[in-house]
BALOBA-1460 file (C-alpha; in Angstrom, 3 decimals):
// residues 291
<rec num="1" residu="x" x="-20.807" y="0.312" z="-22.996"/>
<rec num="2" residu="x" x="-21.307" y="-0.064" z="-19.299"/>
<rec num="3" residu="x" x="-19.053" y="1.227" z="-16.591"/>
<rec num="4" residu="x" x="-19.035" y="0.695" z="-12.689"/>
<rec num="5" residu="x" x="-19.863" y="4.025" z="-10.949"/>
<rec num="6" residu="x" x="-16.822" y="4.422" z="-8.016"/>
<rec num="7" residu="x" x="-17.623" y="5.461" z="-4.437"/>
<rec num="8" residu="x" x="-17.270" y="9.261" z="-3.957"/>
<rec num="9" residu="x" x="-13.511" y="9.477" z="-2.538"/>
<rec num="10" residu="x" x="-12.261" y="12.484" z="-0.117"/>
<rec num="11" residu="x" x="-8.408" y="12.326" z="-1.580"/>
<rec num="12" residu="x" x="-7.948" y="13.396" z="-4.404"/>
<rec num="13" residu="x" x="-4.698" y="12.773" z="-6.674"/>
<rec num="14" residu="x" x="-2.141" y="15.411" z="-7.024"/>
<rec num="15" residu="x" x="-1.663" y="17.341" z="-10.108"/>
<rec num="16" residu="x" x="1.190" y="17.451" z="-11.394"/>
<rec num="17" residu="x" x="2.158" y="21.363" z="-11.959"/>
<rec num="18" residu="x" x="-0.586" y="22.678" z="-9.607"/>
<rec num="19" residu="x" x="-0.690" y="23.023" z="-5.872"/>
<rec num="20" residu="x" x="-3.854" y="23.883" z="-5.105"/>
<rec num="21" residu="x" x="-6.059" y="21.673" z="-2.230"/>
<rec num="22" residu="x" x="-7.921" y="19.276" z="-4.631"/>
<rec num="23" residu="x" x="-10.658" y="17.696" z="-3.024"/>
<rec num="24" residu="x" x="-12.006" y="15.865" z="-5.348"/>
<rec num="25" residu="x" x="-15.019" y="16.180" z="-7.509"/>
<rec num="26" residu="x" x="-18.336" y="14.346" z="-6.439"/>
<rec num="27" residu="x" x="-18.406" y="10.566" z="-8.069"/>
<rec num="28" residu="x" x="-21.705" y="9.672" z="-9.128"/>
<rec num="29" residu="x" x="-24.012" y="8.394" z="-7.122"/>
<rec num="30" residu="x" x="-27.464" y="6.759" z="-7.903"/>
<rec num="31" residu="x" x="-30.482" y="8.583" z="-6.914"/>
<rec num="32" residu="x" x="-32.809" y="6.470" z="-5.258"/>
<rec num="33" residu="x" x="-35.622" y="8.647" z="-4.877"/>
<rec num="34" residu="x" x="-35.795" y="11.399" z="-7.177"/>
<rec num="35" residu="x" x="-38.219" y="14.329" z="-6.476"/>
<rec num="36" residu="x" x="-40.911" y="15.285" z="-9.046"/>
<rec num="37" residu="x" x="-39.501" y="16.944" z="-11.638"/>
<rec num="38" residu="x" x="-39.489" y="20.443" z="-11.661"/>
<rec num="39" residu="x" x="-41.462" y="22.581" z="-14.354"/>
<rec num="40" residu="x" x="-40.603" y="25.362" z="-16.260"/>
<rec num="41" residu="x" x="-43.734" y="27.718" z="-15.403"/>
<rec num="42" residu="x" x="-42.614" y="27.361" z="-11.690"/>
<rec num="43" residu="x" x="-38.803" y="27.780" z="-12.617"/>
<rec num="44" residu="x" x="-39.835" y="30.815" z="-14.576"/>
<rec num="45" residu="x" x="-38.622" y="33.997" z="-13.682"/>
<rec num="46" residu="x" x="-36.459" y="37.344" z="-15.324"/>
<rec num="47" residu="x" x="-32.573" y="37.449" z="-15.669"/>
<rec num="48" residu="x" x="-31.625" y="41.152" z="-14.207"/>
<rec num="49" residu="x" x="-30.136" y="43.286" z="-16.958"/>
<rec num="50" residu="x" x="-26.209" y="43.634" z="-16.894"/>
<rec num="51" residu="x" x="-25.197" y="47.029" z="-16.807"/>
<rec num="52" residu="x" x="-22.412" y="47.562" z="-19.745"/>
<rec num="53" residu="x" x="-20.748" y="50.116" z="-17.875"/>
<rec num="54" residu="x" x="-19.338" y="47.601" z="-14.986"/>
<rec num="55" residu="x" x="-15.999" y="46.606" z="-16.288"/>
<rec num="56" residu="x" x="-14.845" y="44.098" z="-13.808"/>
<rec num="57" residu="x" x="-11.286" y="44.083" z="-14.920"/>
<rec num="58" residu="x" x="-7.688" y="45.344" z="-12.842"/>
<rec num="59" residu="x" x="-4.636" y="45.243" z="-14.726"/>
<rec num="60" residu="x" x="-5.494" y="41.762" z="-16.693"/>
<rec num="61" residu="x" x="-6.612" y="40.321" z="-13.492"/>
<rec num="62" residu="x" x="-10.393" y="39.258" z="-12.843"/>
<rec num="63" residu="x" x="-11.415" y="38.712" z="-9.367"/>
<rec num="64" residu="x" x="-15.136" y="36.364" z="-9.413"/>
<rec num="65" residu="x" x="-15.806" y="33.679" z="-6.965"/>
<rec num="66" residu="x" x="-16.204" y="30.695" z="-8.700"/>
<rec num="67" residu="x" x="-18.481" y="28.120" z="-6.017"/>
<rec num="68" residu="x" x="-18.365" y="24.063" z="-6.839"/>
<rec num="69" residu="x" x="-21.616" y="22.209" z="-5.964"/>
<rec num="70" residu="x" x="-22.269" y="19.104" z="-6.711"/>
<rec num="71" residu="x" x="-26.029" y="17.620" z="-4.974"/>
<rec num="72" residu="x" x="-28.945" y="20.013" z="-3.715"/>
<rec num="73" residu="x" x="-31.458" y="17.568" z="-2.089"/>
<rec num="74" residu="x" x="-32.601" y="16.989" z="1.312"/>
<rec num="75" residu="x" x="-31.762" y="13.001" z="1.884"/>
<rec num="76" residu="x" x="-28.122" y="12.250" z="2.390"/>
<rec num="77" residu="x" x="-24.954" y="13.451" z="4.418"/>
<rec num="78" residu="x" x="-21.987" y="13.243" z="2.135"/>
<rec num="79" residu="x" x="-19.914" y="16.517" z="2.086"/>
<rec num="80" residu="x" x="-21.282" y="17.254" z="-1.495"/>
<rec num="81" residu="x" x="-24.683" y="17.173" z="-1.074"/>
<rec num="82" residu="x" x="-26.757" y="20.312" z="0.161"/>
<rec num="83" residu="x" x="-29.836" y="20.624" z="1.360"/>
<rec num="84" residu="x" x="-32.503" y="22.439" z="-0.539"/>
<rec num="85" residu="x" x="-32.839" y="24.760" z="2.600"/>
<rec num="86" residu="x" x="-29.410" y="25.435" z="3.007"/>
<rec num="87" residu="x" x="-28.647" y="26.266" z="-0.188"/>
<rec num="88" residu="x" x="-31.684" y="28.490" z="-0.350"/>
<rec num="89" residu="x" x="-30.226" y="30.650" z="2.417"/>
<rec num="90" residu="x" x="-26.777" y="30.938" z="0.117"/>
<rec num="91" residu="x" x="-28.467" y="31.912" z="-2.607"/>
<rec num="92" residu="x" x="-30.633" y="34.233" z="-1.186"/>
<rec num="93" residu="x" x="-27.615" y="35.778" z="0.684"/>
<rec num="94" residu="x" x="-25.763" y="36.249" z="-2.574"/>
<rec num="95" residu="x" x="-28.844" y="38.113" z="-4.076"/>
<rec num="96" residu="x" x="-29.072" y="40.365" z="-1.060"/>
<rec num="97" residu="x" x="-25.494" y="41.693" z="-1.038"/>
<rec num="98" residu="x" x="-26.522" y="42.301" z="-4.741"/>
<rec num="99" residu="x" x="-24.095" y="39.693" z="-7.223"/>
<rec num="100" residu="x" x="-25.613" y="38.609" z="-10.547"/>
<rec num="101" residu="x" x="-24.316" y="35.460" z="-11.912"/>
<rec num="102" residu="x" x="-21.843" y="34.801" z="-14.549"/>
<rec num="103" residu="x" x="-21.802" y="31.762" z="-16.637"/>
<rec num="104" residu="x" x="-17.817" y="30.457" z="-16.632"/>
<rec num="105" residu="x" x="-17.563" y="30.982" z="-20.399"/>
<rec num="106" residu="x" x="-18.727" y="34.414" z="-20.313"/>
<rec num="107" residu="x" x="-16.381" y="34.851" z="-17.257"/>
<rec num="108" residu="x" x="-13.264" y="33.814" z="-19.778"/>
<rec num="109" residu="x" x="-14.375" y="36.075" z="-22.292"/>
<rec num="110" residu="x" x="-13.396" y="38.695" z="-20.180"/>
<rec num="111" residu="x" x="-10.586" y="37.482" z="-19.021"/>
<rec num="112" residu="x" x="-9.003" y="37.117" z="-22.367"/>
<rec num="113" residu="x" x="-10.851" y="39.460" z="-24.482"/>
<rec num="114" residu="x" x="-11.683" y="41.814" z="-21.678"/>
<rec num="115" residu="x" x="-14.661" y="41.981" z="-21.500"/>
<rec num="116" residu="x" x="-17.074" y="43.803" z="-19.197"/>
<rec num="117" residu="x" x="-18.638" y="41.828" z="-16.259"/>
<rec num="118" residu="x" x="-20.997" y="42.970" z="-13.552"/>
<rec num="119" residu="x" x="-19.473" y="44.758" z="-10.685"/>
<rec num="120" residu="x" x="-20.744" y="41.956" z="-7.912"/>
<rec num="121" residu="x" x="-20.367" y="39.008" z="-10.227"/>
<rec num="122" residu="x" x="-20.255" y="35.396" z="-9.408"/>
<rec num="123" residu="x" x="-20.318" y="32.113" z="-11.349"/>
<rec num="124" residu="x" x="-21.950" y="29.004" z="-9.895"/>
<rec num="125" residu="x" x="-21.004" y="25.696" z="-11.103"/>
<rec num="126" residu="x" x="-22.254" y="22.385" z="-10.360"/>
<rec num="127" residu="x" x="-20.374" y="18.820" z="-11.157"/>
<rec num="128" residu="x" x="-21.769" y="15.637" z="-12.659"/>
<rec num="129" residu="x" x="-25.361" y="16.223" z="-14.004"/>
<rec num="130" residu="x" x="-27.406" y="15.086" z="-11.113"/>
<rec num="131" residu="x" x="-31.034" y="15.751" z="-11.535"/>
<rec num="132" residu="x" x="-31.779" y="16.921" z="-8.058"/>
<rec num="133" residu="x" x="-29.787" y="20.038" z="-9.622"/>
<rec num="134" residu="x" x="-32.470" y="20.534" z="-12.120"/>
<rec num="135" residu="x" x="-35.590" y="19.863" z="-9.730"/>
<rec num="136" residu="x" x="-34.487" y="21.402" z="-6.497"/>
<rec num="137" residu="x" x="-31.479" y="24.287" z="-7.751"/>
<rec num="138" residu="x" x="-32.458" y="25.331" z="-11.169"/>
<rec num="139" residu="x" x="-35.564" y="26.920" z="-9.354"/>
<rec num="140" residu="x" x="-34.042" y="28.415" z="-6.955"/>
<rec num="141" residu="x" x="-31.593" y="29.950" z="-9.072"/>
<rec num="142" residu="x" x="-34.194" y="31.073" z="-12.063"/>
<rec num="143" residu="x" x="-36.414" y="32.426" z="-8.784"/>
<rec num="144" residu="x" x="-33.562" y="34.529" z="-7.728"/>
<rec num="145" residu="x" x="-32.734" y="35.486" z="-11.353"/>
<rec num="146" residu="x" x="-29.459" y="33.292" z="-11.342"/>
<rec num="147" residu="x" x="-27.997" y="30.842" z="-13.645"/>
<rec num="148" residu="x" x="-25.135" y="28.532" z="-13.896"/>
<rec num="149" residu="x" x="-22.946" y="26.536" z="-15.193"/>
<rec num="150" residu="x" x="-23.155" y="22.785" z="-15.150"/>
<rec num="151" residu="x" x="-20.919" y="20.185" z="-15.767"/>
<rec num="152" residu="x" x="-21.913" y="16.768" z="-17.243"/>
<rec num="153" residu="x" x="-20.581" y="12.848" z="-17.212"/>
<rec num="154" residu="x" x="-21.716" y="12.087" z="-20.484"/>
<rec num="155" residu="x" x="-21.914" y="8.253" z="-19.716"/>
<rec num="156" residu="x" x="-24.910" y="8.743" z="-17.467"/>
<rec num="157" residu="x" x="-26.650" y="9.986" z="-20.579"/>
<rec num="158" residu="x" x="-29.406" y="7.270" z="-22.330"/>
<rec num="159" residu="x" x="-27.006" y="4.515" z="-20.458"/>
<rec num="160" residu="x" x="-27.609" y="1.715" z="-18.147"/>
<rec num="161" residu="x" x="-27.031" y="4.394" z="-14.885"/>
<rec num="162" residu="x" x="-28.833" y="7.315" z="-16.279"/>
<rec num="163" residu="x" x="-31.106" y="6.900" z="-13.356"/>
<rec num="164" residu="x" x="-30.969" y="9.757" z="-11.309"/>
<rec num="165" residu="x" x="-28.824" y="12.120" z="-14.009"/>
<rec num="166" residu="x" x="-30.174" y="15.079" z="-16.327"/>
<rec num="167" residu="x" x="-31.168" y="13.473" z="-19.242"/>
<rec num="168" residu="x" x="-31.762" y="15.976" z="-22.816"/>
<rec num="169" residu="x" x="-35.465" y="17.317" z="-21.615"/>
<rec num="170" residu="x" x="-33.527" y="18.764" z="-18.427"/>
<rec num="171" residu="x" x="-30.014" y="19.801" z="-20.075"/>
<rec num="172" residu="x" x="-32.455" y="21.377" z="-22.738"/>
<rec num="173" residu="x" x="-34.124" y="23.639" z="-20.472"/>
<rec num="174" residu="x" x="-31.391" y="24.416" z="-18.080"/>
<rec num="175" residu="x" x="-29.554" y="26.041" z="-21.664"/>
<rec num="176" residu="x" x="-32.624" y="27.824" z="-22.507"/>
<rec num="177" residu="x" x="-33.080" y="29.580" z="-19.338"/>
<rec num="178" residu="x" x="-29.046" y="31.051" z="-19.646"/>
<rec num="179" residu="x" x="-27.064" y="27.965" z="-18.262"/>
<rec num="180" residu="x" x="-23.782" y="26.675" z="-19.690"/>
<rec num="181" residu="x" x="-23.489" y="23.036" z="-20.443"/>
<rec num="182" residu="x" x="-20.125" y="21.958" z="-20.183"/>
<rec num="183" residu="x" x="-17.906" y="18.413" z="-20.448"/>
<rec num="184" residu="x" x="-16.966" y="16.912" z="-17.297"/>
<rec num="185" residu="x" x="-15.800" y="13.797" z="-19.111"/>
<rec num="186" residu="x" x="-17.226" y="10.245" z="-20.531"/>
<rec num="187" residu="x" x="-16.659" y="8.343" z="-17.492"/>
<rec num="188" residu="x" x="-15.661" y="10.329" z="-14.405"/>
<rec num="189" residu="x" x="-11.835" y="8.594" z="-14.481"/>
<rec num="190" residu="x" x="-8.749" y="10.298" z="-13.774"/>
<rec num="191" residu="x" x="-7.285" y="11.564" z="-17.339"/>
<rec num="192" residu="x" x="-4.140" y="10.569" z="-16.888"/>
<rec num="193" residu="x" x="-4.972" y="6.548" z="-16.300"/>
<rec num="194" residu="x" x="-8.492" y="6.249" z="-17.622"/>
<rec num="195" residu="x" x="-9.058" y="3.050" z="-19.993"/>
<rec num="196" residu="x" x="-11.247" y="4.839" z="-22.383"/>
<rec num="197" residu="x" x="-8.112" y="7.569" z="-23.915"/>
<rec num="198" residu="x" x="-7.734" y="11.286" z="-23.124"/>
<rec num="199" residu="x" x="-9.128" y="12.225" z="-26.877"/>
<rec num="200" residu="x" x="-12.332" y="9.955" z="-25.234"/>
<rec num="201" residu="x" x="-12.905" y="11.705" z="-22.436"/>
<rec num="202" residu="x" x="-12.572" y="15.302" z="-23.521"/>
<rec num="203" residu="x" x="-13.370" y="15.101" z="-27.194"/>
<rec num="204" residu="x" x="-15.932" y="13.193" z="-27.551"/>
<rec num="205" residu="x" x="-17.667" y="14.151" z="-24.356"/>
<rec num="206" residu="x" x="-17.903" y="17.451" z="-25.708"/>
<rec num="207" residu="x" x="-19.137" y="15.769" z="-29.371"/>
<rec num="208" residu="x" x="-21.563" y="14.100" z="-27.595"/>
<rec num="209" residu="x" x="-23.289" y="16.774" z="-25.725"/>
<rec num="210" residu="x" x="-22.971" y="19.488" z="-28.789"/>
<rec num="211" residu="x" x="-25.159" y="16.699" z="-30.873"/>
<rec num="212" residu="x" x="-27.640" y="16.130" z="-28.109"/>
<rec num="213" residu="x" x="-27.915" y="19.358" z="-26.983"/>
<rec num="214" residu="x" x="-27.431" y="21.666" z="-30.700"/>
<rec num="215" residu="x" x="-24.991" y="23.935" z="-28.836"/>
<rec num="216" residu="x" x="-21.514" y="24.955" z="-28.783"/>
<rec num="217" residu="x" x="-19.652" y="23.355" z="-25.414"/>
<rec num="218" residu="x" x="-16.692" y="25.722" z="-24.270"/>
<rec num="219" residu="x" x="-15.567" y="24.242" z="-20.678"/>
<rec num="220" residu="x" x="-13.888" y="21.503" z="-19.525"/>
<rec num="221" residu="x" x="-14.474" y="20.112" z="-15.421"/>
<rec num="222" residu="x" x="-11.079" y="18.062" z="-14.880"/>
<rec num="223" residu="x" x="-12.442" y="14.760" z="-13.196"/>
<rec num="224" residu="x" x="-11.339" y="14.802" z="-9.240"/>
<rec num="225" residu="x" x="-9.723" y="18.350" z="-10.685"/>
<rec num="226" residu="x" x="-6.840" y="15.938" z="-11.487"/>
<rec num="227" residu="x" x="-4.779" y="17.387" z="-14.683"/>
<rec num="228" residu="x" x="-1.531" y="18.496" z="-15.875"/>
<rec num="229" residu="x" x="0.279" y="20.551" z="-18.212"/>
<rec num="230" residu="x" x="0.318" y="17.878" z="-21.130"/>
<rec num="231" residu="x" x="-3.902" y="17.084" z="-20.067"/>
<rec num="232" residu="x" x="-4.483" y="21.105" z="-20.269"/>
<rec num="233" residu="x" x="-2.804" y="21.392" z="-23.942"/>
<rec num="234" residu="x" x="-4.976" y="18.540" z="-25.284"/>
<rec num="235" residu="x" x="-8.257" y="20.366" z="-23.478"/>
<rec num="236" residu="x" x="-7.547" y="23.553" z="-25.669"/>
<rec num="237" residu="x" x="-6.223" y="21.370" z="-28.631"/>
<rec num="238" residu="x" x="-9.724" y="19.873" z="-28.534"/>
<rec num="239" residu="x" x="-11.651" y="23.478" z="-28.485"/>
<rec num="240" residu="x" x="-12.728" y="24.127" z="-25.230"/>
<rec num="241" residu="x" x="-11.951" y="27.481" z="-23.967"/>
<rec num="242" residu="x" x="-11.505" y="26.855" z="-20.578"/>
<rec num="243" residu="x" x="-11.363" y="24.805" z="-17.672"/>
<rec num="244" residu="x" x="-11.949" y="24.468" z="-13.856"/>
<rec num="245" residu="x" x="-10.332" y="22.635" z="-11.486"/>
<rec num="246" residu="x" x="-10.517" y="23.516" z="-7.619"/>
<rec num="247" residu="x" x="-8.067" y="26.260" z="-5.688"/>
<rec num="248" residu="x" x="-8.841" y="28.738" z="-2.890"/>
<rec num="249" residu="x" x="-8.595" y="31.858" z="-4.647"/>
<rec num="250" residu="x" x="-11.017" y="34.366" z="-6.583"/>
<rec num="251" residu="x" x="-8.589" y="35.666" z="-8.744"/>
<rec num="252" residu="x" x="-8.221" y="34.735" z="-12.461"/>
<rec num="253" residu="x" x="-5.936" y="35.910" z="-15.215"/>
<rec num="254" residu="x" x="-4.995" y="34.312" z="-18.658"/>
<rec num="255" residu="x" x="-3.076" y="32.010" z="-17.296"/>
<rec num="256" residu="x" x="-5.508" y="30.454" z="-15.556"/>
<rec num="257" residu="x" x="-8.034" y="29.898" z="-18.518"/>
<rec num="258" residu="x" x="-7.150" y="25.582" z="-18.247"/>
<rec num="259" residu="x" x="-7.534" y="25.296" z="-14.319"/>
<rec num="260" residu="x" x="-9.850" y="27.917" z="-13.443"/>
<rec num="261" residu="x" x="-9.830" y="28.048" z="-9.275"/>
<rec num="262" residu="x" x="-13.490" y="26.885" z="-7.659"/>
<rec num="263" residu="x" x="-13.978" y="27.230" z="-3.760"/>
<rec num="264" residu="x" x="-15.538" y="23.906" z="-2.810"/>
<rec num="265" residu="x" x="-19.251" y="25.098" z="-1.118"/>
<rec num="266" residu="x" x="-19.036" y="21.905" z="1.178"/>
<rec num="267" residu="x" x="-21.728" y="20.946" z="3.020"/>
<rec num="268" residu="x" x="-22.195" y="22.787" z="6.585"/>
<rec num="269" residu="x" x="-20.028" y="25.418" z="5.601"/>
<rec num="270" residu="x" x="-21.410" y="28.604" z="8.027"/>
<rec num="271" residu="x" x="-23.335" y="31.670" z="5.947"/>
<rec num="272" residu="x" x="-20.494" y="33.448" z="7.544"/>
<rec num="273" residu="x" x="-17.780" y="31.543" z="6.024"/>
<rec num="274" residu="x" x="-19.725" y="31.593" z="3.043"/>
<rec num="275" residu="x" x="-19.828" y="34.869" z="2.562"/>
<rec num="276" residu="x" x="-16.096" y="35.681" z="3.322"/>
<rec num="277" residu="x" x="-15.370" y="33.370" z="-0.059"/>
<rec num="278" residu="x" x="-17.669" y="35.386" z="-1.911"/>
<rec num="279" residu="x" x="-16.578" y="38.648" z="-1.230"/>
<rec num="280" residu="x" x="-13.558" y="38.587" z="1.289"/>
<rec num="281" residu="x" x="-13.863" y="41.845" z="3.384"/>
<rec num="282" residu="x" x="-17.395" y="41.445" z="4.226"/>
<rec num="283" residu="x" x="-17.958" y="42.469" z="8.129"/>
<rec num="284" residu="x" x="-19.310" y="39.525" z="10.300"/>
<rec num="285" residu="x" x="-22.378" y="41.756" z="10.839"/>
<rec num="286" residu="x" x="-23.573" y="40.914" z="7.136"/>
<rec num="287" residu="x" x="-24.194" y="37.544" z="7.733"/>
<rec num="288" residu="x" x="-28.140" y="37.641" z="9.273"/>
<rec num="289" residu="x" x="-27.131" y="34.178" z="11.313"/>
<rec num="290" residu="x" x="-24.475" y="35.859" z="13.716"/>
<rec num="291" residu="x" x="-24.684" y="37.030" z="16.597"/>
């Protein structure tokens, strides 16, 4: 089955119990130029050890920043595509003011079995499957000992627009190195009107990769974070265990496990603005760029 790839568009459509701003998630894209792929020796590094003593818990609220990428390459100007420079400097600026990364599952573990969490602890996520992810983020993150969570349109996989995706080799090594694989749908359509059925998109997506891949696939990425209650009951009813959609806020409690909030990292987006998502009462003066 082949399917038409849309143009990335800036509105997205409402949900229908939620009010938070949804900008939409990146639509594929093809890459035209992909960079040599990356390697494992030079993504190699060591994941810090957690400390079991930071319980990151207050009163069944968590509070993590949960950042939404999408592209990390240096051709193109869309709002969802960094450059490998810029999002360098974010990463490095995260590692400096000391966070360690979360994966999203392991961040809803503890918020409904409470479990313990680093005291500085962020998750990174990253929409669609593009392979610039894998050859210019994955070693920037394993350099910095980070990983992430990433979020795959399972029709770009061993289809007529797999060109420019993560294919198994990279999915495969991304999950060895501490990454979470999750569903972001078959075909990158709205839930509520796509042609190929809700049990499609979520279901099977997450078939699909657990067969590929040999792993267990826990989180759901609402396409354009477009869902409702009814979409969110059939997301659970299909075993995931979460879900993200986009919001403003860092703060997460059990209610929140089927539209987990993500701050939209858009592209130009200041260090210092940055920063202020990632940990709200940091002074100006942290941020190396001002002044």
């Amino acid at each position: 089955m082949s399917w038409t790839t849309p143009e990335p568009t800036q509105t997205a459509a409402p949900t229908a119990t939620r009010t938070a701003t949804a900008v939409p998630s990146a639509t594929p894209l093809p890459t035209k130029t992909p960079a040599p792929t990356a390697t494992a020796a030079a993504a190699a590094a060591t994941t810090p050890t957690r400390d079991p003593e930071l319980a990151h818990r207050n009163g069944g609220r968590v509070s993590v920043p949960i950042l939404m990428y999408h592209r990390v390459r240096d051709d193109g100007n869309t709002t969802y595509i960094h450059t490998v420079d810029a999002f360098r400097e974010q990463m490095e600026a995260l590692h400096k003011a000391g966070f360690e990364s979360i994966t999203i599952s392991e961040l809803a573990s503890a918020i409904r079995d409470g479990g313990e969490l680093p005291e500085k602890a962020v998750a990174i996520t990253f929409d669609d499957g593009f392979l610039d992810v894998y050859e210019n983020a994955f070693p920037i993150l394993n350099e910095l000992g980070f990983e992430a969570t990433t979020y795959v349109i399972t029709g770009t996989l061993d289809s007529d627009i797999s060109y420019g995706y993560m294919q198994k080799e990279e999915l495969a090594e991304l999950a060895a190195n501490g990454w979470e694989i999750g569903s972001h749908s078959i075909s990158h359509e709205d839930l509520r009107t796509s042609p190929l059925g809700i049990r499609n998109e979520i279901q099977k997506s997450k078939q699909v990769l657990e067969d590929l891949l040999e792993i267990e696939v826990r989180s759901f990425s609402y396409p354009y974070a477009v869902s409702n209650d009814w979409i969110r009951e059939r997301v659970q009813e299909y075993g995931y265990e979460s879900a993200v959609g986009i919001g403003p806020g860092i703060q997460h409690t059990a209610e929140d496990l089927f539209y987990l909030s993500r701050v939209d990292v858009y592209r130009g987006m200041s260090l210092s603005t940055f920063l202020e998502i990632v940990q709200p009462d940091v002074e100006t003066a942290a941020d190396p760029s001002s002044g």
